[in-house]
TISENU-127269 format. One line per 8 residues: number of its first residue (from 1); their letters; for each residue x, y, z of C-alpha. Coordinates in pm, 1 decimal. Example, Ala and Ser with C-alpha at 12.3 -4.5 7.8 and 13.67 -1.06 7.14 Angstrom:
1 = as = 1230.0,-450.0,780.0  1367.0,-106.0,714.0
// end
This chain:
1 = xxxxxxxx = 10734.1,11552.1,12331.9  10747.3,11460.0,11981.4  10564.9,11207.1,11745.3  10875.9,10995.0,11609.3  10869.1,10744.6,11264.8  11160.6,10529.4,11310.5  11186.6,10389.7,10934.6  11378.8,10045.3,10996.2
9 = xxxxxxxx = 11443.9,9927.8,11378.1  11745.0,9678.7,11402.0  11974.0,9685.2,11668.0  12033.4,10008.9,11660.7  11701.9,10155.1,11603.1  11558.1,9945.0,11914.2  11832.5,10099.1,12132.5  11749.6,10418.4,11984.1
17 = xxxxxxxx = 11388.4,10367.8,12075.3  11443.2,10268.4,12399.5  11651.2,10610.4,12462.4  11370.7,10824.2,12267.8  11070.0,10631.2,12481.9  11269.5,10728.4,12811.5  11253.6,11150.1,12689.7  10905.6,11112.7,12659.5
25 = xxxxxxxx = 10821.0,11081.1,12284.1  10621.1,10858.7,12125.4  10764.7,10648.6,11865.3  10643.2,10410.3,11570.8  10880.4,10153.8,11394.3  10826.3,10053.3,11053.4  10968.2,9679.3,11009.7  10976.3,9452.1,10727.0
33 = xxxxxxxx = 10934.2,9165.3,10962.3  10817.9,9114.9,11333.0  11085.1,9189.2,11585.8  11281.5,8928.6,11781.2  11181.8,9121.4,12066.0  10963.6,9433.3,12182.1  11085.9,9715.7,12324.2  10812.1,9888.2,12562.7
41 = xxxxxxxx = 10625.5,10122.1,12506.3  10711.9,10111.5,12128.0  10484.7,10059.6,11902.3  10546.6,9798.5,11571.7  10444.5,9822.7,11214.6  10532.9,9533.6,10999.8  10552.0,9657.2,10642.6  10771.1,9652.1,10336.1
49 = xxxxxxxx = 10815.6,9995.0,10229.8  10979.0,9889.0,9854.3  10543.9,9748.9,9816.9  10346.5,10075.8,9714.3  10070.6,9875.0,9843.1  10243.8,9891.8,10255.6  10201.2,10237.7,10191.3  9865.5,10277.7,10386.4
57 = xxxxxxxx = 10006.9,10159.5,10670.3  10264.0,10447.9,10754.8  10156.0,10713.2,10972.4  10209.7,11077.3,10846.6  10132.3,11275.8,11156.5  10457.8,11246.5,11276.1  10710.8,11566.3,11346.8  10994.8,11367.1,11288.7
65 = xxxxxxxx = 11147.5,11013.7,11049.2  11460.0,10855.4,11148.0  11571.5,10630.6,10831.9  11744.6,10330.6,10966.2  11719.7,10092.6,10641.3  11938.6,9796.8,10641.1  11904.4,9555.9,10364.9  11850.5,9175.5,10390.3
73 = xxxxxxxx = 12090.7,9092.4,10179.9  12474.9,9246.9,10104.0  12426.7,9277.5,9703.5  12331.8,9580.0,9448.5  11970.5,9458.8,9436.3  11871.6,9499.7,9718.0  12015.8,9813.7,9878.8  11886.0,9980.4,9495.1
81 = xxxxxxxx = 11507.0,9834.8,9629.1  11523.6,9930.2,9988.3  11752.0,10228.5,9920.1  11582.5,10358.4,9615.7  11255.2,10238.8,9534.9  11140.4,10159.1,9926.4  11254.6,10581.3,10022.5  11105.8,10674.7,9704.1
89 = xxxxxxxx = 10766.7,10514.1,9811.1  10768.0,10665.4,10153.5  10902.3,11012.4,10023.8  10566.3,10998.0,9783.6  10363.3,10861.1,10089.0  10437.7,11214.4,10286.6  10420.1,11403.4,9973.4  10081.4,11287.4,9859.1
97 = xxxxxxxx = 9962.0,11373.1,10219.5  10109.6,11725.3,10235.1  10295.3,11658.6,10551.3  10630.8,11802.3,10598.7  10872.5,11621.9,10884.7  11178.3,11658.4,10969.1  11406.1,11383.7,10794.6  11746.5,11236.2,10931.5
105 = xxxxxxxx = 11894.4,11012.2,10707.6  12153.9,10727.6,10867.1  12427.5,10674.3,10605.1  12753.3,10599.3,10584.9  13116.5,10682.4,10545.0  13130.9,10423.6,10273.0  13003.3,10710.0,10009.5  13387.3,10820.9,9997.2
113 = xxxxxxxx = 13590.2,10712.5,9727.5  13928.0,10824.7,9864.4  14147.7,10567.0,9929.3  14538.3,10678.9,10011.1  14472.2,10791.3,10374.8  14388.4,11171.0,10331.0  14085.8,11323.2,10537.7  13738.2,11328.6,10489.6
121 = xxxxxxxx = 13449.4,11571.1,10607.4  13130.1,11715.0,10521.0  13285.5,11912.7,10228.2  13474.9,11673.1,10045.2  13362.3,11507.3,9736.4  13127.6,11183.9,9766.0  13215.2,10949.9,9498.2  13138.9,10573.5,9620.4
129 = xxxxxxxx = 13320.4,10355.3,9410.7  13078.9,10029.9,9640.9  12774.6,9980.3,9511.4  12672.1,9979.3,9863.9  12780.6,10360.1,9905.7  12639.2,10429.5,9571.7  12278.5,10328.2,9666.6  12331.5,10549.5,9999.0
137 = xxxxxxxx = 12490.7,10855.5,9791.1  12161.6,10838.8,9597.7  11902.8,10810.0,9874.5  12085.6,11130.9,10008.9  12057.8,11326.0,9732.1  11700.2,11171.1,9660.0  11608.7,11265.6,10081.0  11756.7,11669.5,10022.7
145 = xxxxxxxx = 11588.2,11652.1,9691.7  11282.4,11621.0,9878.4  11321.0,11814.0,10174.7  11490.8,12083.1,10294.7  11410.0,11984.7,10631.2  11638.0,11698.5,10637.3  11991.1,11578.6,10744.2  12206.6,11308.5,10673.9
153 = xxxxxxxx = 12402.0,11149.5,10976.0  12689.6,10938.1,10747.8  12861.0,10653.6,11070.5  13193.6,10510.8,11004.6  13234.2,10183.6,11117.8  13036.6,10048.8,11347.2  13128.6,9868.2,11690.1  13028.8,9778.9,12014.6
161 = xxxxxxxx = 12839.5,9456.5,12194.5  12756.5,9200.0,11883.7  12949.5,9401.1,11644.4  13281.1,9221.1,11699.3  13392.0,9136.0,11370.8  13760.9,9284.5,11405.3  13817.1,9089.1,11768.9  13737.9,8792.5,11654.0
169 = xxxxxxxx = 13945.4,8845.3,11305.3  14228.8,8890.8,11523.5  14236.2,8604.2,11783.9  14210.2,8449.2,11470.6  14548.2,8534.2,11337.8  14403.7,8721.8,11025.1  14678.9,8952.8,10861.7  14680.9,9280.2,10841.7
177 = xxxxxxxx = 14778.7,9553.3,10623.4  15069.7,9772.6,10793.0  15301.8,9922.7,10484.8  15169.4,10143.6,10341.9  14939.6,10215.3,10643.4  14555.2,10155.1,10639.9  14347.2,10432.6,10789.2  14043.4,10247.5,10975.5
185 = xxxxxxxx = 13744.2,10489.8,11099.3  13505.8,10344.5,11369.4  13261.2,10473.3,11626.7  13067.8,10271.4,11907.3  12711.2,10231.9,11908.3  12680.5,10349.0,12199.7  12788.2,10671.1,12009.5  12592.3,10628.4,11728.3
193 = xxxxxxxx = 12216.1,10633.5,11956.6  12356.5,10908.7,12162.0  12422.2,11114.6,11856.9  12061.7,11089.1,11685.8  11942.7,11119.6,12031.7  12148.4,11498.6,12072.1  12019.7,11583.7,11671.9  11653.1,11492.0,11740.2
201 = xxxxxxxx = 11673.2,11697.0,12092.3  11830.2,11986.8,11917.1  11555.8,11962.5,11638.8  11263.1,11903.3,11899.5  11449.4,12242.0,12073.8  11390.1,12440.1,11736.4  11753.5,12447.4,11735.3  11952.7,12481.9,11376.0
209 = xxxxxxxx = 12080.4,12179.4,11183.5  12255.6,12151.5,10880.3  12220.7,11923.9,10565.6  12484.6,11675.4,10673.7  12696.2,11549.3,10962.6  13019.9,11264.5,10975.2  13033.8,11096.1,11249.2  13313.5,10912.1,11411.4
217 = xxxxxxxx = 13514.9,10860.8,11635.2  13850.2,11101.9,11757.1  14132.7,10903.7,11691.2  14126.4,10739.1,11303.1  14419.8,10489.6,11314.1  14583.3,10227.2,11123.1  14451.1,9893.4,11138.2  14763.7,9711.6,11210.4
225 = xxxxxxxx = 14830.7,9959.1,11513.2  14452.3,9886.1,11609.9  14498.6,9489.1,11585.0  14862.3,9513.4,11782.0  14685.6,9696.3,12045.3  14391.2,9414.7,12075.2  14618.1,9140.3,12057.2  14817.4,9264.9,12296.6
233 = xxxxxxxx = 14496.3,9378.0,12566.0  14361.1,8971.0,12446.1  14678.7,8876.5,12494.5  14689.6,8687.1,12161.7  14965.7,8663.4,11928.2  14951.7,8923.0,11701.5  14882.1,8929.0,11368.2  15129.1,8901.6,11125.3
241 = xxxxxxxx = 15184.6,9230.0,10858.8  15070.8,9300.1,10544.8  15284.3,9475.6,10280.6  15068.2,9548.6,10035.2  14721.5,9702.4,10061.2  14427.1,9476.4,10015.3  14183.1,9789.6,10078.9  14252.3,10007.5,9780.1
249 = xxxxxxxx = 13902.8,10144.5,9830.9  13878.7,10237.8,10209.3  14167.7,10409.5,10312.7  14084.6,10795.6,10489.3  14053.1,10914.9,10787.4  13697.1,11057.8,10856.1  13721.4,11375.2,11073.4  13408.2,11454.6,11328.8
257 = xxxxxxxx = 13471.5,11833.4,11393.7  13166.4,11939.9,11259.2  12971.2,11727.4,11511.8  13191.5,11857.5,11797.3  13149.6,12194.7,11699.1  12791.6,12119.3,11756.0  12836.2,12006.6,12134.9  12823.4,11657.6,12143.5
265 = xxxxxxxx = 13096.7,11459.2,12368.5  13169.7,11145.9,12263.4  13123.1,10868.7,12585.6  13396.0,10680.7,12354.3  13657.7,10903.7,12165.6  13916.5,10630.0,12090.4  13906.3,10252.8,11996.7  14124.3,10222.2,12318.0
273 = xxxxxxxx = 13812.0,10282.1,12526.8  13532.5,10127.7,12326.6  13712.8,9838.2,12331.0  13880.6,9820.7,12657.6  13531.8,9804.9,12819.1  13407.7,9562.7,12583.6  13670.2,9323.2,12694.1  13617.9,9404.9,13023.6
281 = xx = 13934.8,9569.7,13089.3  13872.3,9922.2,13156.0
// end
């Protein structure tokens, strides 16, 4: 069993709890506010972590911090406070009391500048022209500045139940871009928890893991082949074609061999199955 900090606890870091609580750990969550709902058995710290003055209220005598941040607001400001300022205080926090976790950093794909559909991995050069990827490039390189005991987990696109964006942007007719192609990168979150879950067991095992990990899923496509495909299984018209590219600053394809290599299946390797069940066609 191990003593796990879950630093942020959204959607994704309740599910994540819930799977961590059922393996027998014990688990904290750091929140900025209360949650909308408890998960059992986990237990709930309300704190801002960009006040030096929350800082008492983190415990240290943990083996292991999951960093789940998500900012309250989509602008430069605040992903540079939570991002920068809120890691830095925490980073101190463990510092000041001499205790050395393991760290594992949730980032994302969006600290890749490349843009005319080549392929991405762990080795390729992280350049985010966002400001969102720029604040998560820096908390990286502020997190392995810190630690050698720490790894970054960087997500592509994020989908599953309540993460619908794309469905809905396509019953509703929204164009897409189709020549030149646009290279779109997702993974369920489904995916997503069963991937920290597989690093934290492999770290908890005393098992080997390196500095940084891409994850998502097999099959990067282009988006107007992904909407034809959804408006077809909605049975929707579909939506009419783009000709020239409104994403000038997205465009790869993100490649997951690394984490594959490592021996973890994915339960949803193409769009074609995440989203088949969540329409309830599979």
């Amino acid at each position: 069993m191990a003593r796990i900090l879950l630093l942020g606890c959204g959607g994704l870091g309740r599910k994540l709890a819930q799977q961590l609580l059922t393996a027998g750990h014990r688990v904290v969550a750091i929140k900025r506010s209360a949650p909308p709902a408890l998960v059992p058995g986990l237990d709930v710290i309300v704190a801002d972590i960009t006040l030096q003055s929350a800082m008492d209220k983190l415990p240290v005598d943990v083996d292991q911090v999951v960093v789940l941040l998500a900012p309250a607001q989509r602008n430069e400001n605040a992903y540079r406070q939570l991002y920068h300022r809120g890691l830095q205080n925490v980073l101190g926090h463990f510092a000041s009391a001499g205790v050395e976790p393991h760290w594992l950093l949730v980032s994302s794909t969006s600290v890749y500048a490349q843009c005319s559909g080549e392929w991405v991995d762990e080795d390729s050069p992280a350049q985010a022209s966002c400001f969102n990827g720029r604040a998560l490039l820096e908390a990286e390189q502020d997190l392995w500045a810190h630690s050698d005991k720490s790894t970054v987990l960087r997500f592509s696109g994020i989908y599953g139940p309540g993460r619908e964006s794309l469905l809905r942007r396509v019953r509703d007719g929204v164009p897409v871009q189709d020549d030149p192609p646009y290279y779109t990168n997702r993974i369920h979150e489904a995916d997503c928890v069963g991937i920290l879950c597989f690093l934290i067991a492999r770290r908890v095992a005393a098992k080997p893991l390196e500095k940084l990990y891409l994850a998502s899923d097999s099959a990067p496509a282009p988006l107007a082949e992904v909407a034809l495909w959804l408006s077809q299984t909605m049975d929707c018209r579909p939506p009419a074609k783009l000709g020239d590219s409104t994403h000038k600053n997205s465009n790869k394809r993100c490649s997951n061999r690394k984490l594959l290599a490592l021996g973890y299946a994915l339960r949803y390797p193409t769009y074609r199955q995440g989203y088949s069940e969540l329409l309830g066609t599979a």
